[in-house]
TIKOL-62221 format. One record per atom (N, C-alpha, C): residue in one letter; x, y, z. Coordinates in steps of 0.001 Angstrom, whole numbers, padded with zeros to 6 digits, always signed. Atoms other than C-alpha are relative to their C-alpha. Example, Ala and Ser with C-alpha at 12.3 -4.5 7.8 and 13.67 -1.06 7.14 Angstrom:
2
a+000890-001190+000000
a+012300-004500+007800
a+000900+001200+000000
s-000820-001190-000060
s+013670-001060+007140
s-000770+001090+000730
# end
This chain:
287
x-001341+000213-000563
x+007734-067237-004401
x-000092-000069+001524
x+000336+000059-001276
x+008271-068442-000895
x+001321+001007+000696
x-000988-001094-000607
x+010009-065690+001467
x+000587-000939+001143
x-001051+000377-001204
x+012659-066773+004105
x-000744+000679+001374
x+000955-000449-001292
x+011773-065927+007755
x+000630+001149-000250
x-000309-001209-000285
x+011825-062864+009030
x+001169+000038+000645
x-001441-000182+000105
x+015385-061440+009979
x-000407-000029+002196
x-000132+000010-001400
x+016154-062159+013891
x+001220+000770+000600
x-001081-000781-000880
x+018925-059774+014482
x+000153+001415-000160
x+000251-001477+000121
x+019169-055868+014646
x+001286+000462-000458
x-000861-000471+000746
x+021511-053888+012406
x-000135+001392+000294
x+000259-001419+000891
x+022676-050544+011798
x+001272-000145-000672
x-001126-000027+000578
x+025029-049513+009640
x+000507+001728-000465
x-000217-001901+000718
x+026948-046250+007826
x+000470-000401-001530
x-000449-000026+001803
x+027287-045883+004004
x+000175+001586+000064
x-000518-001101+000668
x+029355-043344+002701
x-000046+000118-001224
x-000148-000080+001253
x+028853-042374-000581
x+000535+001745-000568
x-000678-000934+000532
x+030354-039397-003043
x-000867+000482-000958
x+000212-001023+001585
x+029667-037019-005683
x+000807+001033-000530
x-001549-001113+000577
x+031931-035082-008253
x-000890+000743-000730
x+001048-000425+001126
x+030140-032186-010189
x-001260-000465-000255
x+001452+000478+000251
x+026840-032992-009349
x-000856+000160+001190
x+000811-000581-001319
x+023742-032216-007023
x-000768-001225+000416
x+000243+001537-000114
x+023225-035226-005082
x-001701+000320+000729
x+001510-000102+000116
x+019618-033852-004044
x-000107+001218+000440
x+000551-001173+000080
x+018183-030607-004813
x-001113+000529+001060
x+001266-000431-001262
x+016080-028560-002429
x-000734+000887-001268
x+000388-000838+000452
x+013124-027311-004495
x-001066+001486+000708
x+000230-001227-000417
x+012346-024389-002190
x+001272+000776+000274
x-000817-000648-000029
x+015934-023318-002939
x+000707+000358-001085
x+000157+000016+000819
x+015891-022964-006320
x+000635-001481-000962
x-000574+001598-000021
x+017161-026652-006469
x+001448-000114+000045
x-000846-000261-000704
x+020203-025449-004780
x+000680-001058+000124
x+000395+000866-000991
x+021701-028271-003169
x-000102+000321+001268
x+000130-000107-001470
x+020882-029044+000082
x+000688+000334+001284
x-000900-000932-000569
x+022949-026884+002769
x-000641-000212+001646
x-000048-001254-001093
x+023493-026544+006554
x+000365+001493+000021
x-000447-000990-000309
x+023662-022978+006979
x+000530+000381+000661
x-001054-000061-000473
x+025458-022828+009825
x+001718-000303+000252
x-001408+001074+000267
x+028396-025269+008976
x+000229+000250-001445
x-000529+000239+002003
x+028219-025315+004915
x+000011-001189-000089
x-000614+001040+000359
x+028186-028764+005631
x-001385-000832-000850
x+001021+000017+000874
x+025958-030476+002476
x-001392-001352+000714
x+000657+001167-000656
x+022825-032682+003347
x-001110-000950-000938
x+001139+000918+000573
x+020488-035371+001827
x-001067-000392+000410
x+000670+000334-000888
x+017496-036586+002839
x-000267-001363-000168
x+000199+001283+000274
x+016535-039824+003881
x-001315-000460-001071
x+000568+000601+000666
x+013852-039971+001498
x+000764+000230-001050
x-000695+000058+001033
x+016241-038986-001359
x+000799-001523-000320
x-000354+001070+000148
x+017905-042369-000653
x-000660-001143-000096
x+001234+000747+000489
x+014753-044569-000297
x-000550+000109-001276
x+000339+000000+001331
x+013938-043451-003677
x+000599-000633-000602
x-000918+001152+001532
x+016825-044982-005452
x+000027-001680+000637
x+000317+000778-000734
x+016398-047574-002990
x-001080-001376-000640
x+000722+000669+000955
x+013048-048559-004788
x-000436-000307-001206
x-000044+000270+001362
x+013859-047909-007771
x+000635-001169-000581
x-000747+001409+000693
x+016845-050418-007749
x-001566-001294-000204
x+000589+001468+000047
x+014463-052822-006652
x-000903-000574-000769
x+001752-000121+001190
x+011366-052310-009341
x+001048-000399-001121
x-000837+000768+001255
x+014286-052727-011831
x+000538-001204-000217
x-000348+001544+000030
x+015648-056054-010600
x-000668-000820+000220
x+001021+000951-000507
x+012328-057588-009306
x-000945+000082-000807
x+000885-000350+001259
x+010516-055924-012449
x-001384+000080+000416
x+001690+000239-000991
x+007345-055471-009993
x-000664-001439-000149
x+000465+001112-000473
x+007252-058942-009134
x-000640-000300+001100
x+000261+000193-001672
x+005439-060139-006066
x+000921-001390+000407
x+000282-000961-001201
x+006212-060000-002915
x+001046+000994-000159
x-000543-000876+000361
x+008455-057479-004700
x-000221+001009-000837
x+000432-000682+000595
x+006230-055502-005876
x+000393+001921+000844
x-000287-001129-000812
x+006660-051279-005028
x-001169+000870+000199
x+000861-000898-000639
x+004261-049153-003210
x+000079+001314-000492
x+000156-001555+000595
x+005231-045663-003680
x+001242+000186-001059
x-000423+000047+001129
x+006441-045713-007345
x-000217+001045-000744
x-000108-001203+000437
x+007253-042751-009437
x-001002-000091-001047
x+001116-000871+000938
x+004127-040780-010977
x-000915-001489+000342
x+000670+000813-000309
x+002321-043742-008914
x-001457+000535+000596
x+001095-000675-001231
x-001738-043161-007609
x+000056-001067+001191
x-000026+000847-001520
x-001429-044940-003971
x-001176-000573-000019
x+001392+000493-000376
x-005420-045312-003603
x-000309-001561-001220
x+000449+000672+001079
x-005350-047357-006931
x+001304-001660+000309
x-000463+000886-000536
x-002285-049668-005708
x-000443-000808+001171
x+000162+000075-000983
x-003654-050079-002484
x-001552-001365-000480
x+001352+000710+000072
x-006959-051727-004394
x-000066-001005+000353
x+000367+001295+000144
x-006272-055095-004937
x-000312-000124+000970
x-000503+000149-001735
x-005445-055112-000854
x-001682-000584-000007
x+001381-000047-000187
x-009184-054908-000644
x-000683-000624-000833
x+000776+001115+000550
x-010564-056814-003528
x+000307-001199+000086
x-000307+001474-000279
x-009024-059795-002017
x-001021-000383+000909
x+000998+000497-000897
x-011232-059476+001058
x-001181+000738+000183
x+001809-000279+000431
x-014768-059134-000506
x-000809-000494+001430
x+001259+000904-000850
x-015929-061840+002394
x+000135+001331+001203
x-000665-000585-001430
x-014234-059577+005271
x-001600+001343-000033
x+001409-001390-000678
x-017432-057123+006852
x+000392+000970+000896
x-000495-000913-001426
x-016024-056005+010073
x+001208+000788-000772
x-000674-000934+000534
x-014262-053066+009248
x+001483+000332+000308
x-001248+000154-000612
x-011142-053141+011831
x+000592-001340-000415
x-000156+001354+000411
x-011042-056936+010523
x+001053+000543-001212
x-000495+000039+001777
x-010648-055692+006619
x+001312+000644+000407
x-001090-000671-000146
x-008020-053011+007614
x+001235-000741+000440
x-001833+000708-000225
x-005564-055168+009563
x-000008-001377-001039
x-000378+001233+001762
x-005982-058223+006538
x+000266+001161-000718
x-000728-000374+001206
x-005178-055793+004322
x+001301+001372+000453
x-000914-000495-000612
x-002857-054229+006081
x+001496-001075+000065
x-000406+000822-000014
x-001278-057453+006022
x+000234-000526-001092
x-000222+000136+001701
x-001398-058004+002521
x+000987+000400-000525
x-000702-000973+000357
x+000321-054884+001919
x+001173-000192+000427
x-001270+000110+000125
x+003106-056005+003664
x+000430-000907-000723
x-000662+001165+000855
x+003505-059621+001833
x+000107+000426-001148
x-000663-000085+001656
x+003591-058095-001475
x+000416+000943-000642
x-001151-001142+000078
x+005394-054912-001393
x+000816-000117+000809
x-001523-000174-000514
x+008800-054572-000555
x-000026+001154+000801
x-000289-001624-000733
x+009214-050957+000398
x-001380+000067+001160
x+000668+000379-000877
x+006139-051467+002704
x+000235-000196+001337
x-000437+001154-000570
x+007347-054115+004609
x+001444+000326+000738
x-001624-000265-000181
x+011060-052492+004739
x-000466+001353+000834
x-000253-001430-000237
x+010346-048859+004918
x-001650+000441+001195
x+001342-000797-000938
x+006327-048377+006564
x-000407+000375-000926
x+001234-000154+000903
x+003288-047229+005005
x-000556+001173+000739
x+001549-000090-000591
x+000770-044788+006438
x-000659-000026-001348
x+000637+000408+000591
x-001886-046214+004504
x-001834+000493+000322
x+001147-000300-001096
x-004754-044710+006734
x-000926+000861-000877
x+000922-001648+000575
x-006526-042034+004194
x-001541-001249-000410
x+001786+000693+000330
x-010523-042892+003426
x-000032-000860-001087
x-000040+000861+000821
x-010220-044795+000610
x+001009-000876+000022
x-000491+001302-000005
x-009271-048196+000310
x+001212-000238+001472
x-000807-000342-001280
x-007513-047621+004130
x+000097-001719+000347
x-000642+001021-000725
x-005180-050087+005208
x+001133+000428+000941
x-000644-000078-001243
x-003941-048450+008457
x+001699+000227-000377
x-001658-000410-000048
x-000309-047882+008986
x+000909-001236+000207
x-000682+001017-000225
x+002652-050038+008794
x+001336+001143+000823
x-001503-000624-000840
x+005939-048776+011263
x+001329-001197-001172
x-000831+000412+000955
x+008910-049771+008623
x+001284-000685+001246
x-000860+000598-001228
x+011733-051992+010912
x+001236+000854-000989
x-001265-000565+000709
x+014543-049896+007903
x-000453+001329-000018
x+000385-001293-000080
x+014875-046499+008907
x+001169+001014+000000
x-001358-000669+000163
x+017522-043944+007748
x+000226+001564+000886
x+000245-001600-000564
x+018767-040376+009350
x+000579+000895-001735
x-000747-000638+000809
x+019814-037659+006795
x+001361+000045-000008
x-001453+000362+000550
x+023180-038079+005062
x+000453+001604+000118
x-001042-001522-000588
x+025847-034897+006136
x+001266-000437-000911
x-001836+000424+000340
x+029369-034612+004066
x+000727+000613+001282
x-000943+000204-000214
x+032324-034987+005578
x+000560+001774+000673
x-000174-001357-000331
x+033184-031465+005109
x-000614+000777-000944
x+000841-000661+000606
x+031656-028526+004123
x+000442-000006-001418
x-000268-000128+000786
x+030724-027924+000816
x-000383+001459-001092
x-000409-001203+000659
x+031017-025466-002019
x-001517+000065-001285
x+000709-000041+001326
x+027753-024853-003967
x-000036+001119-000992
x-000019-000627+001260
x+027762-023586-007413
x-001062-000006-001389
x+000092-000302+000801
x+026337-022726-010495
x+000415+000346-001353
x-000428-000242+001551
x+026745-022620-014570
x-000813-000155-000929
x+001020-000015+001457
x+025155-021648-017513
x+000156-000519-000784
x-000356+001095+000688
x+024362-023868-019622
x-000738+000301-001267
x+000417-000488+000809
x+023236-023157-023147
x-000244-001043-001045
x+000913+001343+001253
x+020669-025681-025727
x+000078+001183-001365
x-000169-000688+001151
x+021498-024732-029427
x-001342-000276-000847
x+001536-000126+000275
x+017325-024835-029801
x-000578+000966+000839
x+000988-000162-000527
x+014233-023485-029027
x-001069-000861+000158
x+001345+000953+000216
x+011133-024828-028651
x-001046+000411-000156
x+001317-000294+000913
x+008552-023246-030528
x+000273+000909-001241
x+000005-000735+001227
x+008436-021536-033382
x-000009+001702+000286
x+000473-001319-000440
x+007082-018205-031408
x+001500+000541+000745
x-001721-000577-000913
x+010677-018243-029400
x+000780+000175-001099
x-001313-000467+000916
x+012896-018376-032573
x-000224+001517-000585
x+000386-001898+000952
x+010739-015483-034130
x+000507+000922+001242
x-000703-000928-001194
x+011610-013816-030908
x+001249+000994-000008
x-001412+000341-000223
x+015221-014448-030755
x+000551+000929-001420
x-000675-000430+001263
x+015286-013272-034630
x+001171-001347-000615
x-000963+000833+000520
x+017164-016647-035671
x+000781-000319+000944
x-001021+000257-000639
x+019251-016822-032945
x-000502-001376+001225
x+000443+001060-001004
x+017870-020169-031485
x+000753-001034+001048
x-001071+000160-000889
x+019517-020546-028555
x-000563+000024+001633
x+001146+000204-001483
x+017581-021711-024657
x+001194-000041+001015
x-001082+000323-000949
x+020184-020600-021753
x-001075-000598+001394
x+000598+000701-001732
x+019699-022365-018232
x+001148+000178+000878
x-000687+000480-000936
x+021156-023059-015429
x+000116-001448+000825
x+000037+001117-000683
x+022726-026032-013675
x+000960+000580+001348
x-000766+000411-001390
x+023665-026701-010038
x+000945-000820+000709
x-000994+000914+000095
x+026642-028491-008685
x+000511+000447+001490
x-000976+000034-000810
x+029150-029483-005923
x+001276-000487-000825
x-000682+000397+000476
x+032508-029866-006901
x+000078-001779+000508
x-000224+001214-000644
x+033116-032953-004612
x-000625+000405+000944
x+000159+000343-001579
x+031462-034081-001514
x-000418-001403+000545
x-000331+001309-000271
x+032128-037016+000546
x-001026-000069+001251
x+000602+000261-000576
x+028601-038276+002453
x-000119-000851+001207
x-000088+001320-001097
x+027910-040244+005781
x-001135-000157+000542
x+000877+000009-000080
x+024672-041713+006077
x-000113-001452+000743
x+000037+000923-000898
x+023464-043706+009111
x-001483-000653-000118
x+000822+000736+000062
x+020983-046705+009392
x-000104-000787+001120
x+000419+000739-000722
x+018954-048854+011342
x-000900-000887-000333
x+000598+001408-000058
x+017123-052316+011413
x-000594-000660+000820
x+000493+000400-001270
x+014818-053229+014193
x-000657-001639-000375
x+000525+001507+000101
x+014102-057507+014455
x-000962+000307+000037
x+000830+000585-000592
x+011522-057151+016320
x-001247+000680-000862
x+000873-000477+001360
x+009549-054755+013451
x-000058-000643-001442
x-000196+000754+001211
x+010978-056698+010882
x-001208-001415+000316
x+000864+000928-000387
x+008902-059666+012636
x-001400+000092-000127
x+001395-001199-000006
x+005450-057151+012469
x+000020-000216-001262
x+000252-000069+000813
x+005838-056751+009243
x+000806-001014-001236
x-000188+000981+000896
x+007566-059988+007537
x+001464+000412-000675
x-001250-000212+000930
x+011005-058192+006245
x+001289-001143+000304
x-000816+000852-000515
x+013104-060885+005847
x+001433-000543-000434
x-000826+000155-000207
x+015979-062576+005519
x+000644+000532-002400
x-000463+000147+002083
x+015773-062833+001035
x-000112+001816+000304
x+000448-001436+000128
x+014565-058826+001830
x+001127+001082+000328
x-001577-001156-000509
x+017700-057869+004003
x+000902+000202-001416
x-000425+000271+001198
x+019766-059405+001006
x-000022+001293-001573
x+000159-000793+000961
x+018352-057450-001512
x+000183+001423+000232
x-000233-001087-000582
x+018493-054275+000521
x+001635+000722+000324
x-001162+000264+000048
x+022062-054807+001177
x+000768+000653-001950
x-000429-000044+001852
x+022693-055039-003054
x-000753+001268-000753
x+001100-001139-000033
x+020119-052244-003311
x+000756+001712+000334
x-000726-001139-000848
x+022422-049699-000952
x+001560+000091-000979
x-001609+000937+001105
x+025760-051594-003332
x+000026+001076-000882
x+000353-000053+002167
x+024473-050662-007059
x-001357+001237+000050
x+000886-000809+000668
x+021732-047975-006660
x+000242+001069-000885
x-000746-000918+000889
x+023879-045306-008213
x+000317-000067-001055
x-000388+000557+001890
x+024702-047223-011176
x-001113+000100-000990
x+001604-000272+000687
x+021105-047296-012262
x-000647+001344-000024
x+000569-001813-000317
x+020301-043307-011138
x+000892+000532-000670
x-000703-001047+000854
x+022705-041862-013743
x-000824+001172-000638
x+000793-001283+000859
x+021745-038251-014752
x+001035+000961-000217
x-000725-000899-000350
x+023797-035084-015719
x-000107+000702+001251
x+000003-001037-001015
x+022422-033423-012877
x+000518-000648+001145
x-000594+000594-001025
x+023676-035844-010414
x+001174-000125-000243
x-001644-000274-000008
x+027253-036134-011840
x+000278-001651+000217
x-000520+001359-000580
x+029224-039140-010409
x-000389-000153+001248
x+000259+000604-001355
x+027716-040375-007557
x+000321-001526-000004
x-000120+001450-000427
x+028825-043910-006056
x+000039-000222+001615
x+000104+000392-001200
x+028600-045747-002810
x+001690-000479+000148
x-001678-000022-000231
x+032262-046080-001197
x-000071-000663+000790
x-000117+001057-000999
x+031906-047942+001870
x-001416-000403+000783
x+001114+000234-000272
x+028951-049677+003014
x+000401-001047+001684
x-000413+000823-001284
x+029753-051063+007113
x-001045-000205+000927
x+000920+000725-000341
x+027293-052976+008721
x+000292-000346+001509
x+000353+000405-001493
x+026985-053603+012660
x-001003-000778+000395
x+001186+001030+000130
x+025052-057081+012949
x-000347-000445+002036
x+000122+000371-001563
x+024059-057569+016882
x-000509-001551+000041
x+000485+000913-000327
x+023625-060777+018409
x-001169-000475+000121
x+001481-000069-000615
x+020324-060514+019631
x-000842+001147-000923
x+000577-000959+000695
x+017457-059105+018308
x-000248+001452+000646
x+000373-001733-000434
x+016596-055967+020848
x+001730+000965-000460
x-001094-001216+000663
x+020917-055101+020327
x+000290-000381+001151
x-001163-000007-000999
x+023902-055332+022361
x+001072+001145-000041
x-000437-001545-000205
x+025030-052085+022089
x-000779+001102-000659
x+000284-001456+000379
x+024332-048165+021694
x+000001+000047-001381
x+000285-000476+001221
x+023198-047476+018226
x+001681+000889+000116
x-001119-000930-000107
x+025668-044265+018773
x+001500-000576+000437
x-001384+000455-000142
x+028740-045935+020253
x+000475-000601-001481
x-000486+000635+001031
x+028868-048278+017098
x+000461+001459-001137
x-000126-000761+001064
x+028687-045580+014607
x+001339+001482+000414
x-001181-000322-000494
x+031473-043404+016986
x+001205-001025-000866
x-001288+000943-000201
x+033942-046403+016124
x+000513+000199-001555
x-000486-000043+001777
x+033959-045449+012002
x+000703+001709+000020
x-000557-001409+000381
x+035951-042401+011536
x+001024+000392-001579
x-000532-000327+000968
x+036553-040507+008548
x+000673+001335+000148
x-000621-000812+000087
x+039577-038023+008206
x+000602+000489-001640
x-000904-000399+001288
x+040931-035982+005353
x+001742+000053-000005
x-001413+000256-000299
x+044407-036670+004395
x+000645+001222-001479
x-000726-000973+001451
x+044900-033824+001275
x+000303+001382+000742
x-000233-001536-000736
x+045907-030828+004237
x-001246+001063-000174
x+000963-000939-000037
x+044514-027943+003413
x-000433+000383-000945
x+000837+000113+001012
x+043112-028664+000120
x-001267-000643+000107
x+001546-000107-000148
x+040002-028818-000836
x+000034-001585-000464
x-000244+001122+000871
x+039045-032650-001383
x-000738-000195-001089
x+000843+000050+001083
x+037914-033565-004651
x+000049-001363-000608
x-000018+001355+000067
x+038240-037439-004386
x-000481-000732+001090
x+000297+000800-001025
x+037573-040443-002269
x+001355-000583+000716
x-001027+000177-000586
x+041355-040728-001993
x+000481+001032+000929
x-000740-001131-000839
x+041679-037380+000001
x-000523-000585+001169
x+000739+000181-001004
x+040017-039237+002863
x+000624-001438+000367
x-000233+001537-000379
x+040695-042310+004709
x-000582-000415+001561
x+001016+000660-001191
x+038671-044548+007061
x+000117-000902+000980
x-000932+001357-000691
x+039389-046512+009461
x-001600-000225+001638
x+000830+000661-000517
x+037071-048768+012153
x+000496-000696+000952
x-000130+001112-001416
x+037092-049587+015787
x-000313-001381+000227
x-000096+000936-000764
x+037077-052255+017829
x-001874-000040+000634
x+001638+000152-000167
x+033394-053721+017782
x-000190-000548+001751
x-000129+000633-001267
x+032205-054496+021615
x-000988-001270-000077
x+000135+001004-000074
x+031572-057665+022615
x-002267-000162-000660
x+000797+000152+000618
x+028471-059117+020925
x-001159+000513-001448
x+000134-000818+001307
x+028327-057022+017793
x+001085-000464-001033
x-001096+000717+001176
x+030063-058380+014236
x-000230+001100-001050
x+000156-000998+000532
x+031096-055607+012123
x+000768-000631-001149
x-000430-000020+000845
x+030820-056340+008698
x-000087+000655-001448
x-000427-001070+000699
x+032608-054117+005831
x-000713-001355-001524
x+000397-000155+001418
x+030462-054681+002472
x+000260+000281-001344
x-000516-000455+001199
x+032315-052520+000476
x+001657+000783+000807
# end
């Protein structure tokens, strides 16, 4: 498949997304808690929690096609993806040679690569580092949130040695983790002139775009609950270095709660509203 050029203009953007009754990413050094400022209460995600569903959409709609193939793929070995890179260039001797060709490889036929960065650098099959031009900060709600807990009880066991236990009473309690509601705001960026380095391009934005849309629809679990993406707003600059402050743009989106002094537990307790883009910036709303 032939790829479109590389993307000539610099983006960021903010996606807000939600969750009702559900732990939109667990900390497992907190007993998979969710994720918490402690000083605020206010809840947090990380940006690799969103790159994950990120490449998952895309392995599901591109079915590990090339140049849409995925790099770091769940219960994936890296050294063993990384091979072909290198059995392409048998002729290649010089050693700084092989690394940046296959360094170069690695970006034409992975996606997440190409989008997100690589270090690729470990002793085997080393193809150096890629700097990703799509780069996220951690996602913060809105307002603080309320984490919880509930027992949850399987009308099994699972062995034979637990029912004798139990005396008949086969019955496995647990626990699950939860927010009632919380309403996320997660900021992005898009550098041309990396996108140019490493080939991310114009069919790549596209998909990335539809990727950020619909990943939630495909990541259904009980433990996540309802999660969806709510507003996805895009800041496209003229130029590729940018015609304005990263930070000013993302000032101009403001989200307020409109349910008083209830707690919100929708996407209607909130409402959004969007400045006045400055001159040479086109701000466009996705969702």
């Amino acid at each position: 498949m032939k790829m479109s050029e590389a993307i000539k203009n610099r983006y960021e953007f903010v996606l807000l997304f939600d969750v009702k009754n559900g732990n939109p990413n667990g900390d497992p050094d907190g007993g998979n808690m969710p994720r918490i400022d402690p000083e605020t209460g206010h809840g947090i995600t990380t940006d690799v929690c969103i790159k994950r569903k990120v490449r998952n959409y895309v392995d599901l709609v591109k079915e590990d096609q090339t140049p849409f193939n995925i790099y770091v793929k769940e219960r994936g070995i890296l050294t063993e993806r990384r091979l072909p890179a290198y059995n392409s260039l048998t002729e290649v001797k010089d050693k700084s040679e092989k690394i940046s060709k296959a360094r170069a490889w690695m970006c034409k036929h992975f996606f997440d690569v190409r989008t997100f960065g690589a270090v690729m650098s470990t002793k085997e099959n080393n193809c150096g580092q890629v700097r990703g031009p799509v780069q996220f900060s951690f996602s913060q709600s809105i307002d603080p949130i309320i984490p919880l807990e509930a027992t949850i009880t399987r009308m099994a066991v699972e062995t034979r040695k637990e029912a004798d236990a139990q005396g008949g009473d086969n019955r496995t309690m647990g626990r699950k983790t939860y927010i009632p509601y919380g309403l996320y705001e997660m900021h992005g960026f898009i550098s041309a002139p990396l996108a140019q380095q490493t080939g991310f391009s114009e069919d790549d934005l596209k998909l990335f775009w539809d990727a950020l849309l619909n990943m939630f629809d495909h990541d259904r679990s009980a433990a996540r609950g309802e999660m969806a993406t709510r507003k996805l707003i895009v800041f496209k600059h003229e130029s590729k270095i940018g015609n304005a402050p990263a930070q000013k743009l993302f000032d101009l989106v403001n989200v307020e709660k409109n349910c008083g002094d209830l707690p919100p537990r929708s996407f209607s307790d909130y409402e959004v509203s969007i400045g006045e883009a400055p001159r040479g910036v086109e701000i466009i709303e996705m969702l």
